[in-house]
C-alpha positions, 0 to 999 in steps of 0.5 A: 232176086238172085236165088236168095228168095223166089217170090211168085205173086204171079200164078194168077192175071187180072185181065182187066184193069179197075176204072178210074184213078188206082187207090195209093197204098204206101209200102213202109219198110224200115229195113233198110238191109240186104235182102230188102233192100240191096241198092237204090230202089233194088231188092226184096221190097221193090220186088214186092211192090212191082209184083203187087202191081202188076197183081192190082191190075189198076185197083192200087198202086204201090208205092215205097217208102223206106223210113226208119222205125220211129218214122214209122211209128210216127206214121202209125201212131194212131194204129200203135196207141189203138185209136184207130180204126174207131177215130178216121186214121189213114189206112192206105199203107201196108209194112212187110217183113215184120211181126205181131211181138214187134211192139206195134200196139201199145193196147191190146187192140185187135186192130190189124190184118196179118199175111204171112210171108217166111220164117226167119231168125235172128243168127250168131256169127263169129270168127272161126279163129277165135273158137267161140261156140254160141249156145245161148246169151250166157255163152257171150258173157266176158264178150263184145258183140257187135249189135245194131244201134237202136236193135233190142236183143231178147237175153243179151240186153239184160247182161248189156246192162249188168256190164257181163257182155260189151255191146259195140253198135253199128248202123249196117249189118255188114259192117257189123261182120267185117268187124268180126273178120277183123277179130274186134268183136266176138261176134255179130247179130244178124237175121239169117236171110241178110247173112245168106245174102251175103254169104251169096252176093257180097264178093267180099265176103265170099271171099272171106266167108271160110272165117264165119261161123254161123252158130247152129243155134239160134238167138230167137227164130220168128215168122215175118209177116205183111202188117195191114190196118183192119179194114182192108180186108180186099187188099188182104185178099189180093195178097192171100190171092197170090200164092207167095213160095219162098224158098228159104236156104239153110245157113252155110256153115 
């Protein structure tokens, strides 16, 4: 994956493949952005599943679907709400990148299986033009940040509302950042492994990449997790089986 992320599901083989049919698992994934998804069928996601695969042996088989959130939500309304597993509910499917505060239960249900995967953080980025030194959301009050449409922003939505800070929303990170090198903005919202990926493998923002500034603190840092429903404990044991390393780099300031 072009040395942003090295995942190595492979240091161990299954020599012989599972008799019969492999069990469909869906991989839902409402990432849509760079590193997970980089182009048609490319990135962190697809890399996944490939490896899973290959791993599985004939056991499973899966398969990506990329959606958006509420389609998501939709598909595991029942796990969302706590209905399941007590009623029979589809547990074929698996979400990655993701995390337990994320808004997955609506009760206080225990009813998923978590493998984690990375840490990563949500970064501000700005133009070094206009001087603007991030240290916290009261830092963007009389600002506009670029934020993406539909995102909630733990401390920054609530001076969104009392009109302290101007909120201009987008549907891709990337254009988020052209704002930002526009000087239309005052900065952008982010995770920090989209931005290293473009700071890596966007040409255009390579070139460029001498006008962002990546704040030293972060807006909120979490772990990304693998969400599975209970009950799967065998394919929890196929992925906690396969040593996961990620190398996660530093952001280029």
């Amino acid at each position: 994956m072009q040395n942003l992320f090295l995942l190595s599901l492979f240091s161990i083989s299954l020599n012989t493949a599972a008799a019969g049919t492999p069990e469909k698992i869906m991989l839902y994934s409402y990432h849509n952005h760079p590193p997970f998804v980089t182009a048609k069928n490319q990135g962190l996601t697809y890399d996944l599943a490939e490896q899973l695969n290959t791993l599985a042996a004939g056991r499973y088989n899966f398969e990506v679907k990329i959606v958006p959130r509420s389609r998501l939500n939709y598909f595991i309304s029942g796990w969302i709400n706590g209905k399941c597993p007590n009623i029979e509910c589809d547990n074929n499917w698996l979400v990655p990148w993701v995390n337990p505060k994320w808004g997955f239960s609506t009760t206080n249900a225990n009813n998923y299986l978590w493998h984690p995967l990375f840490i990563d953080s949500n970064v501000i980025v700005s133009n070094t033009s206009n001087h603007f030194e991030y240290t916290g959301p009261e830092s963007l009050k009389g600002g506009v940040l670029a934020g993406m449409r539909g995102h909630r922003y733990v401390g920054i939505d609530e001076l969104v509302n009392s009109g302290e800070v101007t909120r201009i929303d987008g549907n891709r990170e990337r254009d988020n950042l052209l704002k930002v090198l526009k000087n239309r903005v005052t900065a952008t919202l982010l995770p920090q492994s989209t931005m290293q990926y473009f700071l890596k493998e966007d040409p255009e923002i390579q070139k460029q990449k001498n006008q962002l500034k990546v704040a030293k603190k972060v807006h909120q840092q979490y772990q990304r997790f693998i969400m599975l429903p209970s009950g799967r404990e065998k394919v929890l044991s196929l992925l906690q089986s396969a040593p996961v390393t990620t190398i996660i780099n530093t952001v280029a300031q």
